[in-house]
FIVOPA-849643 format. One line per 4 residues: number of its first residue (from 1); for each residue y, z, x of N, C-alpha, C, O. Coordinates in Angstrom, 2 decimals. Example, Ala and Ser with C-alpha at 12.3 -4.5 7.8 and 13.67 -1.06 7.14 Angstrom:
BEGIN
1> -5.69 7.80 13.19 -4.50 7.80 12.30 -3.30 7.80 13.20 -3.32 8.46 14.24; -2.25 7.08 12.85 -1.06 7.14 13.67 0.03 7.87 12.90 1.14 8.04 13.41;
This chain:
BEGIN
1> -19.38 -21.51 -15.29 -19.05 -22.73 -14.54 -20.29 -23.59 -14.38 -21.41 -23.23 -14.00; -19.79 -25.08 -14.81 -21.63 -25.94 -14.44 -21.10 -26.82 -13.88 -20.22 -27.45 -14.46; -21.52 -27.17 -12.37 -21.34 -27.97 -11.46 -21.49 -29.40 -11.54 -22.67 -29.71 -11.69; -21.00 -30.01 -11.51 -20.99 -31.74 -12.05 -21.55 -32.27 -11.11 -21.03 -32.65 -10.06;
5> -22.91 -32.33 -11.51 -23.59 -32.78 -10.30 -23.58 -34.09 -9.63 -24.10 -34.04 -8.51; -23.26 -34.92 -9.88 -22.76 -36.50 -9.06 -21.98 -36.35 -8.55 -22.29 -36.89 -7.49; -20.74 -35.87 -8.41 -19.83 -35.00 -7.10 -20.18 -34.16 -6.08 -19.80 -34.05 -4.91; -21.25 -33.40 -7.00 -21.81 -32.68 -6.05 -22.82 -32.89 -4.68 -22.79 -32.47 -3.53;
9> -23.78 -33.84 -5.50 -24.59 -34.90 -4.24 -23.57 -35.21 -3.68 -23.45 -34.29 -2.87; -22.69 -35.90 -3.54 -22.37 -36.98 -2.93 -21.65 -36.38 -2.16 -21.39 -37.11 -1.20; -20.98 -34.98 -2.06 -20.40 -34.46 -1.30 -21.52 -33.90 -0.15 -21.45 -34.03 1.07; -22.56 -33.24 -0.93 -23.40 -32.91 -0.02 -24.05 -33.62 0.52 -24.63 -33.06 1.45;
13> -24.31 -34.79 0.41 -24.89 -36.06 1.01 -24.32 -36.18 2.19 -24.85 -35.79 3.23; -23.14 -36.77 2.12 -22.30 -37.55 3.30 -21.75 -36.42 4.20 -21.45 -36.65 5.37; -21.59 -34.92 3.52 -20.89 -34.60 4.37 -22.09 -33.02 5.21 -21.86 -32.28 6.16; -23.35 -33.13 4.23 -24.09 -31.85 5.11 -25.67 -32.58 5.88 -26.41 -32.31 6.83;
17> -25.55 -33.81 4.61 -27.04 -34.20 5.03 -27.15 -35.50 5.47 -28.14 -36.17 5.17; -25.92 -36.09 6.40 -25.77 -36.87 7.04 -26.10 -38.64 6.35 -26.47 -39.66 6.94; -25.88 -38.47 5.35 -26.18 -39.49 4.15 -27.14 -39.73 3.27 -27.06 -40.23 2.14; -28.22 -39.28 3.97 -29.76 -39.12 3.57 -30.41 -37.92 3.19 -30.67 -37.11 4.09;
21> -30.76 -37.63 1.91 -31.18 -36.37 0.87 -32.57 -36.65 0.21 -32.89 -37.12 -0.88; -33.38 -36.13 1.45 -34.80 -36.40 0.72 -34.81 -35.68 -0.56 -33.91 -34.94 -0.97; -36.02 -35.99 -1.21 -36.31 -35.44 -2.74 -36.44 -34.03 -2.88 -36.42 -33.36 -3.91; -36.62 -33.57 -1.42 -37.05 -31.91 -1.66 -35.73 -30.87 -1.34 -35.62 -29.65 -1.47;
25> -34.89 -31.79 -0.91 -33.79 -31.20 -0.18 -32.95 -31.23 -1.66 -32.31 -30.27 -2.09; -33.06 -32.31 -2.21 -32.05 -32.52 -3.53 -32.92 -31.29 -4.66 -32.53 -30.36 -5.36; -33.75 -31.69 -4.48 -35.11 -30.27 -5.39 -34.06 -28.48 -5.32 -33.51 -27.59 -5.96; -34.39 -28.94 -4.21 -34.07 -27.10 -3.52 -32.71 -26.97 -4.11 -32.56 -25.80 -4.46;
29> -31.61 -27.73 -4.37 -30.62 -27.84 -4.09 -30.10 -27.65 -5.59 -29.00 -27.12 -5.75; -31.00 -28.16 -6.93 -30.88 -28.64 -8.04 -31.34 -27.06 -8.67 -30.87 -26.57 -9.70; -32.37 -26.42 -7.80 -32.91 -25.20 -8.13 -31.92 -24.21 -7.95 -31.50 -23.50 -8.87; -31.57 -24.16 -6.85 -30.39 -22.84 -6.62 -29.20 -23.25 -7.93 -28.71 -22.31 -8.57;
33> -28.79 -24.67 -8.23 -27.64 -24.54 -9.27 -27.86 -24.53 -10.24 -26.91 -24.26 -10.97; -28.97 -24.75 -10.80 -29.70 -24.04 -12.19 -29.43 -22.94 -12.24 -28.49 -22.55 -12.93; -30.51 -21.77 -11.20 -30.70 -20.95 -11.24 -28.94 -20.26 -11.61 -28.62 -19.59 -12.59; -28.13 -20.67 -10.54 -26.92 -20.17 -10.64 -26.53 -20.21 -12.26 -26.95 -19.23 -12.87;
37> -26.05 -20.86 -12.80 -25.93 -21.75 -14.53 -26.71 -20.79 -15.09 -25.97 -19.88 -15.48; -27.64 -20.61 -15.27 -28.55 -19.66 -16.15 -28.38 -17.81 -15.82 -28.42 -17.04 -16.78; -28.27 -17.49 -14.98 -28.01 -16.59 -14.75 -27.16 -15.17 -13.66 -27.27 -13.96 -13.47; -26.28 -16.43 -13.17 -24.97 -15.95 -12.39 -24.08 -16.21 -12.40 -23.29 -15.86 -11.53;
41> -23.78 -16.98 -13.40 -22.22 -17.74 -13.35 -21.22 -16.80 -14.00 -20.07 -17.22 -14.11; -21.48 -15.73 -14.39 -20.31 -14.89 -14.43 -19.59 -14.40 -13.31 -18.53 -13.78 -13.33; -20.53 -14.85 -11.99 -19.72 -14.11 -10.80 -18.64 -15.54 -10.35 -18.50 -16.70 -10.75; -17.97 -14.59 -9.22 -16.72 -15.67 -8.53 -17.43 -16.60 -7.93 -18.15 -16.18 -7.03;
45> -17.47 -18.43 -8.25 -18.23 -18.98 -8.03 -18.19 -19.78 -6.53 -18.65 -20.86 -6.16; -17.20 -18.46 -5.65 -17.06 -19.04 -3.88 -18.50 -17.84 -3.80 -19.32 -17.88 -2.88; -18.56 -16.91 -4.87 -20.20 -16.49 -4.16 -21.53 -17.52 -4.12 -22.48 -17.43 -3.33; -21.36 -18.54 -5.19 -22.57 -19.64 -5.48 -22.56 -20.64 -4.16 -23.56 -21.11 -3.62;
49> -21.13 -20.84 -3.76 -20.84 -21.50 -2.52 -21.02 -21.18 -1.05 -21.37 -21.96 -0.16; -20.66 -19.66 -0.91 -21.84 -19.17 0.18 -23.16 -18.93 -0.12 -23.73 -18.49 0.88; -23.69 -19.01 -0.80 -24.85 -18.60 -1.10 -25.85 -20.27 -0.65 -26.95 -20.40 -0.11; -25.14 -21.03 -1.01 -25.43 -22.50 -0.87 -25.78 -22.57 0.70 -26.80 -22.80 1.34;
53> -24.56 -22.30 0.98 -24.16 -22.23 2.40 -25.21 -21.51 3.38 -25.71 -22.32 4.16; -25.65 -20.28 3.53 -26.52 -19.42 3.54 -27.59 -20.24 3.60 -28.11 -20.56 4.67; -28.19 -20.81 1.88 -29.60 -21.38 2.32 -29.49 -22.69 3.51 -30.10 -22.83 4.58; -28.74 -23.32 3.02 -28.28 -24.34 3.77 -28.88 -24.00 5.35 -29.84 -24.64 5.80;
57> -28.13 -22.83 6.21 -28.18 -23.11 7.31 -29.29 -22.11 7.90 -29.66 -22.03 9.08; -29.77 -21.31 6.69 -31.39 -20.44 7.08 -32.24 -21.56 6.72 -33.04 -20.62 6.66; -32.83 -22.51 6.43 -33.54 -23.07 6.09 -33.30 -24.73 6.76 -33.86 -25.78 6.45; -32.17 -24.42 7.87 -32.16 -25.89 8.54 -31.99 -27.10 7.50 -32.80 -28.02 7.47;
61> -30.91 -27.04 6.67 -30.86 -27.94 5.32 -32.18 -28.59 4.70 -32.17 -29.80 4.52; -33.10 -27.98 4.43 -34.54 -28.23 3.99 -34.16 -27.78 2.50 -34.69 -28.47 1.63; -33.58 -27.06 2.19 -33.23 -25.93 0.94 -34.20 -25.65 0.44 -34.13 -25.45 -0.77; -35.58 -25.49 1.11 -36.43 -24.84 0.42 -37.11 -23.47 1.23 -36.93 -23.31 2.44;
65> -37.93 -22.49 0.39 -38.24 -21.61 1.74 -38.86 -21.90 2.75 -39.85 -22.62 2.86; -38.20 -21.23 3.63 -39.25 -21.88 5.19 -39.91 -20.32 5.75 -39.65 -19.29 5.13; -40.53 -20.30 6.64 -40.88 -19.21 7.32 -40.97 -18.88 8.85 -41.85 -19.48 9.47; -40.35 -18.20 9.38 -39.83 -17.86 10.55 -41.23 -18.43 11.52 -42.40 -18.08 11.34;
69> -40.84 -19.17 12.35 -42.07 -19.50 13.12 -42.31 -18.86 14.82 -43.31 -18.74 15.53; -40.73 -18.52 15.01 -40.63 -17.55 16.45 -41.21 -18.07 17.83 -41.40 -17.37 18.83; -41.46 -19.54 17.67 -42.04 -19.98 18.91 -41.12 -20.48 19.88 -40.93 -21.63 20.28; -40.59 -19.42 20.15 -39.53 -19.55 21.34 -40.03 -20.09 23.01 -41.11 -19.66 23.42;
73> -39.46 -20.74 23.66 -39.77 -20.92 25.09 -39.08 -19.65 25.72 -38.57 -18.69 25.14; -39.22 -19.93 27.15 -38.69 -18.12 27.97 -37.16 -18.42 27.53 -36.52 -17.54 26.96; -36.57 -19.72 27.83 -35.27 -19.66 27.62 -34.42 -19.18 26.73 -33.48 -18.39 26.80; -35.13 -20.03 25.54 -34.76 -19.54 23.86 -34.91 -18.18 23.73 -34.04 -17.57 23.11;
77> -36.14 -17.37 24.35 -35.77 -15.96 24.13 -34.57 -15.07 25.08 -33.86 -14.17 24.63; -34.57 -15.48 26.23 -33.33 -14.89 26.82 -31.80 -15.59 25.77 -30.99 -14.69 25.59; -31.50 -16.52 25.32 -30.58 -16.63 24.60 -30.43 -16.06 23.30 -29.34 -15.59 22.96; -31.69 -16.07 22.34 -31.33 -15.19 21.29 -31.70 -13.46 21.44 -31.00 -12.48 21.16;
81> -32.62 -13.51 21.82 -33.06 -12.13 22.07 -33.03 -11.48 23.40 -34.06 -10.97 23.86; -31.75 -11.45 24.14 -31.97 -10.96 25.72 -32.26 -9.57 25.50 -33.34 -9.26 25.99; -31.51 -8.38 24.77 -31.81 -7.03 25.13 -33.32 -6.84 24.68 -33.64 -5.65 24.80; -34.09 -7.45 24.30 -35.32 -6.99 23.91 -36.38 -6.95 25.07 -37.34 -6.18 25.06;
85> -36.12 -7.78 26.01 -37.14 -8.55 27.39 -36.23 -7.78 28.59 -35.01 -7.64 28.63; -37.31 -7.30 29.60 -36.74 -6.74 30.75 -37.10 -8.54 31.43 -37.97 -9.32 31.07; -35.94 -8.71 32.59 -35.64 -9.44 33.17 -36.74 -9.89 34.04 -36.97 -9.40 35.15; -37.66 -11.23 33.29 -38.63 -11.70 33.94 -40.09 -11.94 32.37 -40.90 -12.80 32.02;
89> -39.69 -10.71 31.96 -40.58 -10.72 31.04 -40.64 -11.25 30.04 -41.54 -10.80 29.33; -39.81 -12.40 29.45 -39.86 -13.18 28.70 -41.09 -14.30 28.90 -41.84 -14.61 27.97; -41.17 -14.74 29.98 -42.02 -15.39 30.56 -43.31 -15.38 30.20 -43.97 -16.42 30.22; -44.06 -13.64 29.66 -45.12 -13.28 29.44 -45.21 -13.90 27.60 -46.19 -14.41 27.07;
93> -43.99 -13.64 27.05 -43.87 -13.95 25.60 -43.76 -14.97 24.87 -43.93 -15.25 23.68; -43.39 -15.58 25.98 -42.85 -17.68 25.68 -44.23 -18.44 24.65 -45.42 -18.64 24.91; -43.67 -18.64 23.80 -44.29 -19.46 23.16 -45.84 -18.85 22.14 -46.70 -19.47 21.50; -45.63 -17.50 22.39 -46.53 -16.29 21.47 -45.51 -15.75 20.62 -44.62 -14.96 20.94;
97> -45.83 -16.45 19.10 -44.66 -16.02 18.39 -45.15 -14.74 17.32 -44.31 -14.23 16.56; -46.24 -14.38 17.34 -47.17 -12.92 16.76 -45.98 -11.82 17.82 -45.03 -11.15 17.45; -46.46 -11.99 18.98 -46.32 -11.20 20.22 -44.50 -10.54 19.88 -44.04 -9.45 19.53; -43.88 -11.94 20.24 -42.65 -12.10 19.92 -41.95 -11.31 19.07 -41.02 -10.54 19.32;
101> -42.52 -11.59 17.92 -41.88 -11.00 16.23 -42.47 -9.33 16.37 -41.81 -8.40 15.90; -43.59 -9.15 16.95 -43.80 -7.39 17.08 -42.92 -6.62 18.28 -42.70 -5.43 18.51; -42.45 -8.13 19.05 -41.59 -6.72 19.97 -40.27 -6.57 19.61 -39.49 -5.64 19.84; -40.07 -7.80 18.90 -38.41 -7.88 18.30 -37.54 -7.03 16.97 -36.34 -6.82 16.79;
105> -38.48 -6.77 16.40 -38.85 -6.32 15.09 -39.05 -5.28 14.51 -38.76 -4.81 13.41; -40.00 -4.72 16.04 -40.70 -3.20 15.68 -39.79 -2.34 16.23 -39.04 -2.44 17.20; -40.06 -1.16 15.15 -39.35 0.49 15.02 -37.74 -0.34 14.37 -37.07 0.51 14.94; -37.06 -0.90 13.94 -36.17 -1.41 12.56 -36.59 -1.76 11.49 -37.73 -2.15 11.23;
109> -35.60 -1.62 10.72 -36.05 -2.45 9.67 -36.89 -1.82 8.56 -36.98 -2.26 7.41; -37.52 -0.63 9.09 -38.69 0.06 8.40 -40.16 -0.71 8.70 -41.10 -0.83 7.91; -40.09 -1.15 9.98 -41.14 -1.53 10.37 -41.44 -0.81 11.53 -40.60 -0.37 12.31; -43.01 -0.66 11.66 -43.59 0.44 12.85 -43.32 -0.33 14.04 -42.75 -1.41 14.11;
113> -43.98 0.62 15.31 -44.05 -0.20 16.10 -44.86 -1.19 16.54 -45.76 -1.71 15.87; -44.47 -1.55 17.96 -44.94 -3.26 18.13 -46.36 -3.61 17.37 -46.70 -4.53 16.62; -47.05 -2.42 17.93 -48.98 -2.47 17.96 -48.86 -2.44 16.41 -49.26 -3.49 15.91; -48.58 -1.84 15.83 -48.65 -2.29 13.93 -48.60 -3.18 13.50 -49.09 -3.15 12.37;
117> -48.12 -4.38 13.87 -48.15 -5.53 13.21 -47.08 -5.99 12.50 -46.94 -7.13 12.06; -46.43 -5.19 12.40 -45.30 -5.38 11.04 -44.14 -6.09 11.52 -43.18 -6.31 10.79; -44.21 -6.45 12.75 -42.91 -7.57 13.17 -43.22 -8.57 12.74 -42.34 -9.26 12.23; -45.00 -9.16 12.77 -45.23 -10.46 12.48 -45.69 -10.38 11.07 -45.99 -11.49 10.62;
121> -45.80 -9.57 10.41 -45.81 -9.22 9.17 -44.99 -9.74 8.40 -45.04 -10.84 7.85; -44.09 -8.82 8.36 -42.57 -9.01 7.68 -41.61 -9.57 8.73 -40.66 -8.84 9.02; -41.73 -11.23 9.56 -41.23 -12.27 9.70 -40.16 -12.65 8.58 -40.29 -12.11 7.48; -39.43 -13.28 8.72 -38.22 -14.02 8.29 -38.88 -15.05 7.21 -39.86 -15.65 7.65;
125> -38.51 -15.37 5.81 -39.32 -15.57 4.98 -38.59 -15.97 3.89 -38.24 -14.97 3.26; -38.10 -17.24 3.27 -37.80 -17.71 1.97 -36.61 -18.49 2.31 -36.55 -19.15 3.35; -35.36 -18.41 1.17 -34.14 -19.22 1.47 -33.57 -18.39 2.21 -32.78 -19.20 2.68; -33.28 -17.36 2.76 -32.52 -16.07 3.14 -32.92 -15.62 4.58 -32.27 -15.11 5.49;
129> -34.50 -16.05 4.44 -34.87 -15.10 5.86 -35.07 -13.56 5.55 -34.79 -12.83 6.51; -35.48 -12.97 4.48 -35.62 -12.18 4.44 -36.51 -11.30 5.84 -37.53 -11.69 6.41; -35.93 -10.37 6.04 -36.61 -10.13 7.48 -37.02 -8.38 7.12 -36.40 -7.87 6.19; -38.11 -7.46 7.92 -38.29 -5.95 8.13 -39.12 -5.56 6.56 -39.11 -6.15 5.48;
133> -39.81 -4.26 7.01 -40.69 -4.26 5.83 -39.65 -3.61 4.26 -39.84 -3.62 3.04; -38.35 -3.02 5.32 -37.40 -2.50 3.87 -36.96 -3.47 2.77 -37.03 -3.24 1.56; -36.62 -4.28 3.19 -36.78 -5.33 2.61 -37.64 -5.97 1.61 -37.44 -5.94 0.39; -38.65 -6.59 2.23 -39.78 -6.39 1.47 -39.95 -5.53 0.41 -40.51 -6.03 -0.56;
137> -39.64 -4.39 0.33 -40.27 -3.18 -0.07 -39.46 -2.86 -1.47 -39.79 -2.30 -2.52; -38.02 -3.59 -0.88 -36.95 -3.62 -2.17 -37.47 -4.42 -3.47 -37.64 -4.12 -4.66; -37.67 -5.65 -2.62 -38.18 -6.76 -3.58 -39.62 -6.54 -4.28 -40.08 -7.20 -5.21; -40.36 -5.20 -3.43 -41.43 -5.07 -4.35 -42.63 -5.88 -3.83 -43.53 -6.15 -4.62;
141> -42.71 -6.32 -2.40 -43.24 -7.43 -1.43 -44.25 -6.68 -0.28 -45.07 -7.24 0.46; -43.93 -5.20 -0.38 -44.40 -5.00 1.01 -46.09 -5.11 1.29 -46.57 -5.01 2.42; -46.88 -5.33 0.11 -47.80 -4.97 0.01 -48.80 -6.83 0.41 -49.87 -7.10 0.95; -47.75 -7.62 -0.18 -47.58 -9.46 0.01 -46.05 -9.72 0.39 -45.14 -9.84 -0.42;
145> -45.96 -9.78 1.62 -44.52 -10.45 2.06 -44.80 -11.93 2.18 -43.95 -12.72 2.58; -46.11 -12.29 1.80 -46.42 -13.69 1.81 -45.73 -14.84 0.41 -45.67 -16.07 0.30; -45.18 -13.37 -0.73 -44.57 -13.97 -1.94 -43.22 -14.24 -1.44 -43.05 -15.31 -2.03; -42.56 -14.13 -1.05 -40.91 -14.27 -0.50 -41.23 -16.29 -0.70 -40.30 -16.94 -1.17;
149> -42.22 -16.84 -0.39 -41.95 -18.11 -0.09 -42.21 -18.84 -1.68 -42.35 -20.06 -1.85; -42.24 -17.76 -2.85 -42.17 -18.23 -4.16 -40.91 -18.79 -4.20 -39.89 -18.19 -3.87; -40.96 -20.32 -4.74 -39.48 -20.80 -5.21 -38.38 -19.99 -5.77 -37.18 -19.77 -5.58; -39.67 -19.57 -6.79 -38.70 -18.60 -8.12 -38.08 -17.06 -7.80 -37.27 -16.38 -8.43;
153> -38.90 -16.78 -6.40 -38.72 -15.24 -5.90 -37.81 -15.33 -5.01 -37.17 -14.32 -4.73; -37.49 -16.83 -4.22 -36.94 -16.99 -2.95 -35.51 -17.09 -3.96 -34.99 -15.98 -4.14; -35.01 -17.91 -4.44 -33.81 -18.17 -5.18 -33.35 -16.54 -5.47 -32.27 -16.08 -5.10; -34.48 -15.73 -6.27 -33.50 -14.49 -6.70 -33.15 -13.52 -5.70 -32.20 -12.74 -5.61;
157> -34.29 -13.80 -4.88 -33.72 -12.96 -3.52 -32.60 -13.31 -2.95 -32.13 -12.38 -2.29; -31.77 -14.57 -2.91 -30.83 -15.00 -1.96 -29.67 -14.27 -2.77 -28.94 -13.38 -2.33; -29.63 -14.93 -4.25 -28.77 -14.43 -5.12 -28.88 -12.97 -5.49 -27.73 -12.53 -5.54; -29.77 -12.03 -5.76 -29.39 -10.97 -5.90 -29.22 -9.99 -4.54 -28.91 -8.81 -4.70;
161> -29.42 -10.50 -3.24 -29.37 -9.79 -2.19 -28.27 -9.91 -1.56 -27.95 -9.11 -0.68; -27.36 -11.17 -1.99 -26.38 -11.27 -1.30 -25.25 -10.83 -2.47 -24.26 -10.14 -2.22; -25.53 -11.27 -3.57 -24.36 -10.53 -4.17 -24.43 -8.86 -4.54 -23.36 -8.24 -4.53; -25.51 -8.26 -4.82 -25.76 -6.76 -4.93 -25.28 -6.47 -3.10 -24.69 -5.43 -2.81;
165> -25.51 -7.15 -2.39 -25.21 -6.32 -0.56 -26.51 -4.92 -0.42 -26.42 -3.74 -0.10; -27.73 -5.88 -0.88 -29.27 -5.54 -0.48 -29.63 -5.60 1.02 -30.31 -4.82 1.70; -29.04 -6.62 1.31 -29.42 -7.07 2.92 -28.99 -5.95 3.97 -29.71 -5.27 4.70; -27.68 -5.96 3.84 -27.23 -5.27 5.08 -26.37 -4.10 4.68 -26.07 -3.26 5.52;
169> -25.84 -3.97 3.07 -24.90 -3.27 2.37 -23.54 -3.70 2.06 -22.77 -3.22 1.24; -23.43 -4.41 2.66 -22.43 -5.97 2.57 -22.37 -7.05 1.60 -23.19 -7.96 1.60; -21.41 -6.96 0.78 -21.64 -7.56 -0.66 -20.50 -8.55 -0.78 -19.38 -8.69 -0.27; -21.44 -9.35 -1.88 -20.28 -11.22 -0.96 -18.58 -10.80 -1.82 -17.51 -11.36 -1.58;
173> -18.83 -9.66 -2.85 -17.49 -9.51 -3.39 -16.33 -8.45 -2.06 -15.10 -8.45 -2.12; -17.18 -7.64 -0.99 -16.33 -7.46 -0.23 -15.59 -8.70 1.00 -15.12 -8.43 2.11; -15.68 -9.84 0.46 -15.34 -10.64 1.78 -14.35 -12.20 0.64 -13.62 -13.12 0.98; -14.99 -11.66 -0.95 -14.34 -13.07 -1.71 -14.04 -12.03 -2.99 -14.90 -11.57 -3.75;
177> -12.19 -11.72 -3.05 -12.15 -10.77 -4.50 -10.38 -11.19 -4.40 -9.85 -11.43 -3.31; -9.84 -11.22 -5.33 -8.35 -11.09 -5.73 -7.21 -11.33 -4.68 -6.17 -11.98 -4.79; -7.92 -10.35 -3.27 -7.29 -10.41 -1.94 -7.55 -10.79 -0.78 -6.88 -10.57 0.23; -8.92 -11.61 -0.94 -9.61 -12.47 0.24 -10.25 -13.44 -0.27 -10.55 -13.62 -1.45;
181> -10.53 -14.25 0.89 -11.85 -15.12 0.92 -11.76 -15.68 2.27 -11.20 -16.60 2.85; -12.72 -14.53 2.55 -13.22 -14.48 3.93 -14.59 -15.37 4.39 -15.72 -14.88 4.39; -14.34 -16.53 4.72 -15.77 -17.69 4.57 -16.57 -17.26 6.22 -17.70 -17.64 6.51; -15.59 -16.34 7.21 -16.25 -15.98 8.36 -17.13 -14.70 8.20 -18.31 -14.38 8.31;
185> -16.01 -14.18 7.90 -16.59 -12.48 7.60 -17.85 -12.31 6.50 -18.53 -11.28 6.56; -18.11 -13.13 5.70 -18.92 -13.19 4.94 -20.35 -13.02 5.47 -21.26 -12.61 4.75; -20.49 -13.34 6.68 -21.62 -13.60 7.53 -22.06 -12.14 7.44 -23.28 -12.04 7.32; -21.56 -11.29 7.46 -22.27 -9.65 7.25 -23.09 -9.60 6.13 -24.25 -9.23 6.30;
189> -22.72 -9.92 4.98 -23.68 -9.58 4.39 -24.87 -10.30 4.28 -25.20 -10.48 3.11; -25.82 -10.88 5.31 -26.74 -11.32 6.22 -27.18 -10.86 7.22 -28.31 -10.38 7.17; -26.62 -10.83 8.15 -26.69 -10.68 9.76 -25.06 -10.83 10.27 -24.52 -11.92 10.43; -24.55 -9.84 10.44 -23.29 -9.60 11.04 -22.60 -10.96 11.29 -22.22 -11.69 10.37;
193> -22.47 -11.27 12.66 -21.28 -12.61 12.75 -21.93 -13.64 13.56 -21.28 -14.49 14.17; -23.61 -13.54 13.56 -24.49 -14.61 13.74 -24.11 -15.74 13.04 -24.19 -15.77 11.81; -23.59 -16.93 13.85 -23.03 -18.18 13.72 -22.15 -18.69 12.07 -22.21 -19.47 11.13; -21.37 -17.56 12.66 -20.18 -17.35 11.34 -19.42 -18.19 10.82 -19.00 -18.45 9.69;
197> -19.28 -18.67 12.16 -17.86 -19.82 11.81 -18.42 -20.44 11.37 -18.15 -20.52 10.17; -19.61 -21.42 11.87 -20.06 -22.59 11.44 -21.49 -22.77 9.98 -22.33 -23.60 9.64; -21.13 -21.81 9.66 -21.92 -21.10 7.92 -20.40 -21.08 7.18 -20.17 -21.66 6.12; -19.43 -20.32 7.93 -18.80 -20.57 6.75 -17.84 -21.71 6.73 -16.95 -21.72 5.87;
201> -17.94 -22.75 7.69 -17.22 -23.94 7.02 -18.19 -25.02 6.34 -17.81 -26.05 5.77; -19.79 -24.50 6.55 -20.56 -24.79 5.57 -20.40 -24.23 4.08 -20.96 -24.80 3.14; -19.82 -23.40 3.94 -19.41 -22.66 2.44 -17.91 -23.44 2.08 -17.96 -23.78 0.90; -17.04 -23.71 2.49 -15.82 -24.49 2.47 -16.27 -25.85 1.90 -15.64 -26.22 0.90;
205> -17.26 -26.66 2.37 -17.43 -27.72 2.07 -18.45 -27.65 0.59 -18.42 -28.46 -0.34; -19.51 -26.23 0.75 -19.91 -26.52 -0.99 -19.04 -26.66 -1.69 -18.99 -27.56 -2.53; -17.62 -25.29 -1.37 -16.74 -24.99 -1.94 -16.23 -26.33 -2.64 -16.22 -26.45 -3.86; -15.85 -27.24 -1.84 -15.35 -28.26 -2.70 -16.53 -29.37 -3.13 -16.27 -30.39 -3.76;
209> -17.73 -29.04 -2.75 -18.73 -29.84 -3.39 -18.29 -29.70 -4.88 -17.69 -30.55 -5.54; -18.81 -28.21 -5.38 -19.20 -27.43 -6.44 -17.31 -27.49 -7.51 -17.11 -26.94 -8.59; -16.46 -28.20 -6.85 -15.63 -28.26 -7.71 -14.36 -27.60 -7.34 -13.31 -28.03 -7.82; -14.37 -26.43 -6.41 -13.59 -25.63 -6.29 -11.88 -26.10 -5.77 -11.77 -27.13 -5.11;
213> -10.81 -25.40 -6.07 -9.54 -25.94 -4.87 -9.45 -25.13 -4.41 -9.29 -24.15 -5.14; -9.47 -24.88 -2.86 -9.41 -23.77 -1.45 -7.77 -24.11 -1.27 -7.33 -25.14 -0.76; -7.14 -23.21 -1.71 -5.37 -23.04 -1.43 -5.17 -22.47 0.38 -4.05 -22.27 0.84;
């Protein structure tokens, strides 16, 4: 399948990037559907459409890699991260995003604990967010998790992690096959049902960027 790309802007224009598509956003954007074209288009192409989707909303529609910056205020950490902070102690963490990423981080993931470093280490990293040193370690990174923010490394990571179900074991063919297409549930093979709905009606709309008819 090769995506006709003047439909494709223009869908993604008006309807993700609010009319206006800087050069790097259209870049990022031109890269993932190459990449797709050259060497994934044998798969079901609502996986190219979450996958879109995915970078799309890890990367704050930038579509390029970004890197987890964790500079939360006390608030922001009681909302995303409450079980991690005893009640008060966010306060001490606000706005120390080293601090932050080692207490959030450490002993998962295959990362040590806090005092090791490896929360702020292996930070959230490329189109995906790749996050924890297992990770890393898959991709062959653990030694430089500083490569995840390679164009060429970030693209294969999104695509081979989400369709192999590297990330979490969750593979985009259990949620889009013969008898589904699950644009919510899909959110697992990422991060469980962290802002599901609204990723996958970001995948609905590549969906018909990229050509598709959603029955």
């Amino acid at each position: 399948m090769r995506v006709e790309r003047a439909r494709y802007f223009d869908q993604v224009r008006s309807r993700l990037h609010e009319g206006k598509l800087t050069d790097a956003a259209r870049a990022g954007h031109e890269v993932l559907l190459s990449a797709w074209e050259a060497k994934y288009a044998k798969h079901d192409p609502r996986f190219l459409a979450y996958c879109l989707a995915t970078a799309f909303h890890e990367t704050g529609g930038a579509m390029q890699p970004v890197e987890e910056n964790l500079n939360y205020s006390a608030e922001g950490l009681r909302r995303v991260f409450p079980k991690y902070f005893l009640p008060g102690e966010e306060h001490e963490f606000a706005r120390k995003p080293e601090r932050i990423a080692n207490r959030v981080y450490s002993n998962r993931m295959g990362n040590g604990r806090g005092e090791s470093g490896d929360g702020w280490r292996f930070r959230g990293r490329g189109l995906v967010q790749i996050t924890g040193r297992d990770n890393y370690r898959t991709y062959g990174m653990d030694d430089a998790p500083e490569k995840a923010m390679e164009p060429e490394r970030a693209v294969k990571i999104l695509f081979d992690g989400m369709i192999a179900g590297k990330f979490t074991g969750h593979a985009l063919c259990d949620f889009f096959n013969d008898h589904a297409s699950d644009w919510v549930g899909a959110r697992r093979v990422v991060n469980g049902l962290n802002r599901a709905e609204e990723i996958g009606l970001f995948g609905v709309i590549f969906a018909t960027a990229i050509g598709l008819r959603l029955g």
